[in-house]
N, C-alpha and C positions, 0 to 999 in steps of 0.2 A: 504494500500500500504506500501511495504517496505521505509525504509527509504531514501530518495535520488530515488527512483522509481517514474520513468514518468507514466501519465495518460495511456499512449500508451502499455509502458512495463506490467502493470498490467491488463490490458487487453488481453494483446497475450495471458499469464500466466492463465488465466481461463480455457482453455479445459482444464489444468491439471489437474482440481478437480472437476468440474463442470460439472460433466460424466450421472448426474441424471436430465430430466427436470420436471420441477414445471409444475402441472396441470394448465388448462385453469382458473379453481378457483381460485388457488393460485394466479396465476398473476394477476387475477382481484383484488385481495386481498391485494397483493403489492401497486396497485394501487390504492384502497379505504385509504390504510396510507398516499401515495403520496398526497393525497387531491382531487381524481380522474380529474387528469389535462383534459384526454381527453375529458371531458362529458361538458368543455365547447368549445370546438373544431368545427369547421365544414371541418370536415374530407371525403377525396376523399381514398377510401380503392380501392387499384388493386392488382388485381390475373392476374393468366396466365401462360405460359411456355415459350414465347419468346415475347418480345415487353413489357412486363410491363417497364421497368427504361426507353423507350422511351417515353411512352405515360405519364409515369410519368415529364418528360425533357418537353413534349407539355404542359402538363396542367399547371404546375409550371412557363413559360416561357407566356403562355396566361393571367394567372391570373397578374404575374406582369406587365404586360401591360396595362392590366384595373383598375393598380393602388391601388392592396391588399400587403398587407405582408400575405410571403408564407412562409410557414415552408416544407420541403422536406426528408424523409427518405427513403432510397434506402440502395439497397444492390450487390452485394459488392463492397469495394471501389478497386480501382486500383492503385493508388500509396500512400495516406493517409489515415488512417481510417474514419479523418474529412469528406472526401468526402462524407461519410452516412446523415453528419449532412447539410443542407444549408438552411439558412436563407437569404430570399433574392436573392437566387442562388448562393450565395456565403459560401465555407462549413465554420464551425462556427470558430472563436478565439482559440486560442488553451487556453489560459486562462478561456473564458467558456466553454469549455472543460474540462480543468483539475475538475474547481471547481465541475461541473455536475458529473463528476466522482465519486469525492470523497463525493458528497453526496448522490449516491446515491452508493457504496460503506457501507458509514454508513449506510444507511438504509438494504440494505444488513445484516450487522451485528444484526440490532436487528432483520429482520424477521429468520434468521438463528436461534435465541436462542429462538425464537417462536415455532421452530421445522420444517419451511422453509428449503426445498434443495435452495442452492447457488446458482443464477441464472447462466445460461447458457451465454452463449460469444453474442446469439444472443436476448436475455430475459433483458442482461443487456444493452444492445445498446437500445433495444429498451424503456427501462425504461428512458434512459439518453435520448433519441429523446422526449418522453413525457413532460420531464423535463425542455428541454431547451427550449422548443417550447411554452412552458405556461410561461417562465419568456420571453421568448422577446415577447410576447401577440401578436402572429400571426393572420390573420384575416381565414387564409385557411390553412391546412395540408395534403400534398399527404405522404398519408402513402402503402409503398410498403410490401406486404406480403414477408415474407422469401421462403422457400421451398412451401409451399402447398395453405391451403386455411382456412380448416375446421380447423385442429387443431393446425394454426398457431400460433404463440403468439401475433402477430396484430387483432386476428380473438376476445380479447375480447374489442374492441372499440364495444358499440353497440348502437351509433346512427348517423353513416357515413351519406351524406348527397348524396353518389352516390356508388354504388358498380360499378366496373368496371371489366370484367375479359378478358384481351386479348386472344389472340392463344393458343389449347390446344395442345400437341404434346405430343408423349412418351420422358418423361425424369425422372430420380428421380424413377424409377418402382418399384425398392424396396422398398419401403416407400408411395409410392400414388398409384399404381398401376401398370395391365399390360395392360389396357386398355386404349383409347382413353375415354373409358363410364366412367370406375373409376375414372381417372385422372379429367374428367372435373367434376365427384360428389366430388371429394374433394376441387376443387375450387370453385365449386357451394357453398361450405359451407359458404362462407362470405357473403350468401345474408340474408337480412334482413329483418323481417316486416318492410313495411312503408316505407323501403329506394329502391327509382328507382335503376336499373341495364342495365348495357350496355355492350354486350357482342358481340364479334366477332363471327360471325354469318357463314364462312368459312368453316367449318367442318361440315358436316351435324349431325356426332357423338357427338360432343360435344356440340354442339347447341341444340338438342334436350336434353339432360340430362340438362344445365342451363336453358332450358324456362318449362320443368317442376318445378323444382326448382321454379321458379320465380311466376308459378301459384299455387304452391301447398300452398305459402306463401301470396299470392294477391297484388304481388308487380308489376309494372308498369316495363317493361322490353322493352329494345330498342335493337334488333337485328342490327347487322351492316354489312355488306360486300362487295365485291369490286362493285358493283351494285350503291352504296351509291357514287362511285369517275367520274373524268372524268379527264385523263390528256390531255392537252391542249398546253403546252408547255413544251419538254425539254431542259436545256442548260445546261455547265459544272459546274453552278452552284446549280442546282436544278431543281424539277419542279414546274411549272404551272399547278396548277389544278381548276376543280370546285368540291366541295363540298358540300351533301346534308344535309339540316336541318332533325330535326325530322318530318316536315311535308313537306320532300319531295323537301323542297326548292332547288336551288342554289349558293354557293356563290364561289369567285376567291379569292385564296390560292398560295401565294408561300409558296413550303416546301424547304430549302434550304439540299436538301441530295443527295447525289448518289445512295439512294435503294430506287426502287420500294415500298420496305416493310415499309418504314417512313410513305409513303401516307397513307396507312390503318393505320398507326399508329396514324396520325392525325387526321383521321375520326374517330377513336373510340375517340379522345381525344375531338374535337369537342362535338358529341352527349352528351359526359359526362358531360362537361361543361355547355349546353342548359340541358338536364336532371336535373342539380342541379340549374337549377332556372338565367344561367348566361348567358343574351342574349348581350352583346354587344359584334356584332361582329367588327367593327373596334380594340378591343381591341384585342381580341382574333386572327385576321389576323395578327396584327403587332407582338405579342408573338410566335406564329408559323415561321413566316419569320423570328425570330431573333433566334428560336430554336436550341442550342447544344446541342448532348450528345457525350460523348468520348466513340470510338473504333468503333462505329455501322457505316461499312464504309466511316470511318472516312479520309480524307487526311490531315496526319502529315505534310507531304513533296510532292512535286510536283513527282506524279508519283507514291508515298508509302502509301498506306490504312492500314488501321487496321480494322478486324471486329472482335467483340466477338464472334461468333458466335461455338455452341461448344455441339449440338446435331444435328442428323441428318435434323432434321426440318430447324435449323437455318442457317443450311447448303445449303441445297437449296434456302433459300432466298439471301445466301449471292453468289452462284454459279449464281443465276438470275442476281445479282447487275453486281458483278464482269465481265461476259461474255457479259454484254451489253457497260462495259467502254471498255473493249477489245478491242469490234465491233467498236465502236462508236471512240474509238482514233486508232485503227488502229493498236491493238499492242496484244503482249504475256504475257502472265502469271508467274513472279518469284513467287515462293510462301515459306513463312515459318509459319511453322507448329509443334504444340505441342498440347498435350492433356493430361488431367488428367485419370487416369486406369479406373475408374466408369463410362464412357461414351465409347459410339457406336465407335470408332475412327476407326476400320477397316472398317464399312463403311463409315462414315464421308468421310475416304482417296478416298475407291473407287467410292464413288460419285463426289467429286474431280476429280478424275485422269479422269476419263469420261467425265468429261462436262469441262472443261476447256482449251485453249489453251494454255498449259503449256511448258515453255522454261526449267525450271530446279527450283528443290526442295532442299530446306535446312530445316531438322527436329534437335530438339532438345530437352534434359531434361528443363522442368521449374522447378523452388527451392521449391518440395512443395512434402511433404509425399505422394503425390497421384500421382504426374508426372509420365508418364510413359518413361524409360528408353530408350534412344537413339534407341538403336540396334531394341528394337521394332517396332519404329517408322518408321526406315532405313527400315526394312525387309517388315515391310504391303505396302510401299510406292514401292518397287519395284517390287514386285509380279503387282500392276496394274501398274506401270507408266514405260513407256519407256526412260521417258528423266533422263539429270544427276538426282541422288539422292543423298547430301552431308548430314554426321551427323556432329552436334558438337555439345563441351561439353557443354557450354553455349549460353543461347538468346543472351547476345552480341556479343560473336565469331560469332553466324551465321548470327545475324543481319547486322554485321561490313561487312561480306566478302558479304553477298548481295548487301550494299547499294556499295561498292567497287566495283561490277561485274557488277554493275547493269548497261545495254545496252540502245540506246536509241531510241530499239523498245520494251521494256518490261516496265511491269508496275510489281511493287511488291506490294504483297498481303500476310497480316502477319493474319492469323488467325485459331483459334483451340481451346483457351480456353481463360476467360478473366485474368488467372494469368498470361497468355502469354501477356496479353495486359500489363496489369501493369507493369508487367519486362521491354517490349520495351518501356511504358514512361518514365520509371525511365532511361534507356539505353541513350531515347533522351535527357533529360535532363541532364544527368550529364554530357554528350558529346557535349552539344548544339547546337544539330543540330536544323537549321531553326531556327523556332517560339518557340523551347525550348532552 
């Protein structure tokens, strides 16, 4: 690090050169110097395309219930980079932080003059998530796969004590595929001799590409899907469900969410939990009922959601959520909406504009080389939508003039990508609204 350079600044500063990634070898290699931290780990490895950082948020929230220290790594963060790191559910110190940095920083330097490319922005989090996780001697680690599966750079931990692979959907097609089949063989790739796998069982396509997998390898695989739930009570706080064991049982669950999609999110976190050997459930019910994650239909503000949700898939789970608070409180739709240019967003919008009872749309640029520009956003929005469509230049201009217009038969609903999320935290926060 430069002189006077935060742990943070040197970090951003990596794509600028770090354009090459290190083979699967390499980083196992990195990690034979490290002193191979993970290999005394009992690591919960997840895949998927939408719900991994939720099911990662159950597992990490059950385990500390039953009384482990958890180590947590997730991606991406939303307003700090710490968010990747939590210890405890809490992201790390910024002090161990920096320190983990800059050691592994140095170690950097000498695999470099080994003849090592510089690790990657996402090669070195994760070496630093290794790092810290073996000095605070965590008893569990959910480690969240990046983009894929197979040739992820979490993919060389190799003896997880559960694979886990949530929901497949197209996203990422340039890089994993154009198929549901591809897509779920590249996440199939985290499975392992010897280690059980628990897979959303939802997609007939994707389901049978992981249970081959899983037999071609002689691994003990646990199918899961909506078959496995039974809701029993909704209120504005959550639901009430029953929940099946691996052999079929029942148990009563509060999930505290307003999406339908948390509940299967909790049942794969469930099974995965009993699959790695961990039956108390009193423990695991009371971590579920005390379960956050931020932005997964989240309410900031009474009346104001945030969902990440930011391919077409996710979309419709969050169009299911969304249209049932509508119904269920009696009201309309303000919506804001942003997206990054590498994703579906024309139909994302028209699936939107379709199922929603929409009062009025405010789009805008998010601060981020990928954002797609206003006038795009304006223009796909009102080919399908009849009601107002407003642009502005920034998330706070349109957040500000929303929560200002906002009526008190509308509910507003902020989502399209999770840099959009991040922005409107960082927006809440610096302006303090509510609980920020």
């Amino acid at each position: 690090m430069n002189v006077n350079e935060t742990a943070e600044e040197y970090l951003d500063r990596i794509p600028m050169w770090a354009r090459k990634k290190n083979s699967l070898l390499h980083i196992r290699r990195f990690l034979n110097v490290m002193g191979d931290p993970d290999e005394s780990m009992r690591i919960f490895h997840v895949a998927g395309t939408n719900g991994k950082g939720s099911v990662c948020a159950f597992l990490q929230s059950a385990l500390l219930s039953s009384g482990f220290k958890v180590g947590t790594f997730t991606s991406p963060h939303l307003v700090d980079i710490r968010e990747r790191f939590c210890i405890n559910g809490e992201m790390v110190p910024k002090a161990l932080f920096s320190k983990s940095c800059e050691r592994i920083k140095e170690l950097s330097e000498v695999m470099m003059d080994k003849g090592f490319c510089h690790p990657t922005y996402f090669e070195f989090l994760f070496y630093m998530a290794m790092d810290l996780f073996h000095e605070a001697e965590v008893d569990y680690v959910i480690l969240e796969t990046g983009m894929g599966g197979r040739l992820d750079t979490t993919n060389v931990v190799r003896n997880p004590v559960v694979s886990v692979i949530t929901s497949i959907s197209l996203d990422h097609t340039e890089y994993l595929g154009d198929t549901i089949e591809k897509i779920a063989g590249e996440k199939a790739g985290i499975i392992k001799e010897g280690v059980p796998v628990v897979f959303d069982n939802n997609d007939t396509k994707a389901a049978f590409v992981i249970q081959n997998r899983a037999k071609e390898l002689g691994v003990s695989f646990y199918p899961v899907d909506k078959h496995g739930y039974q809701i029993t009570e909704q209120t504005d706080e959550g639901y009430g469900v029953r929940l099946s064991d691996i052999n079929g049982d029942y148990h009563e669950f509060f999930i505290p969410s307003h999406a339908e999609y948390q509940v299967m999110n909790a049942l794969i976190s469930f099974r995965a939990l009993l699959a790695a050997g961990l039956g108390d459930i009193k423990g695991i019910k009371e971590g579920f009922s005390n379960m956050r994650w931020p932005a997964r239909m989240e309410e900031v503000m009474t009346g104001v959601f945030l969902d990440g949700a930011h391919n077409p898939a996710g979309i419709e789970a969050f169009i299911e959520a969304a249209g049932r608070l509508c119904q269920t409180r009696q009201k309309k739709a303000d919506l804001l909406f942003s997206a990054v240019s590498d994703k579906a967003h024309g139909l994302m919008i028209k699936k939107i504009a379709e199922s929603l009872p929409i009062n009025k749309v405010a789009v805008t640029h998010i601060d981020s080389e990928r954002g797609l520009h206003t006038d795009i956003l304006l223009n796909e929005f009102k080919e399908v939508c009849i009601r107002e469509v407003k642009g502005y230049s920034s998330v706070e201009e349109a957040l500000s003039a929303l929560l200002h217009e906002k009526e008190e038969d509308c509910l507003v609903f902020c989502v399209g990508s999770l840099y959009l999320m991040g922005e409107i935290k960082a927006v809440l926060r610096r302006n303090k609204y509510d609980r920020f």
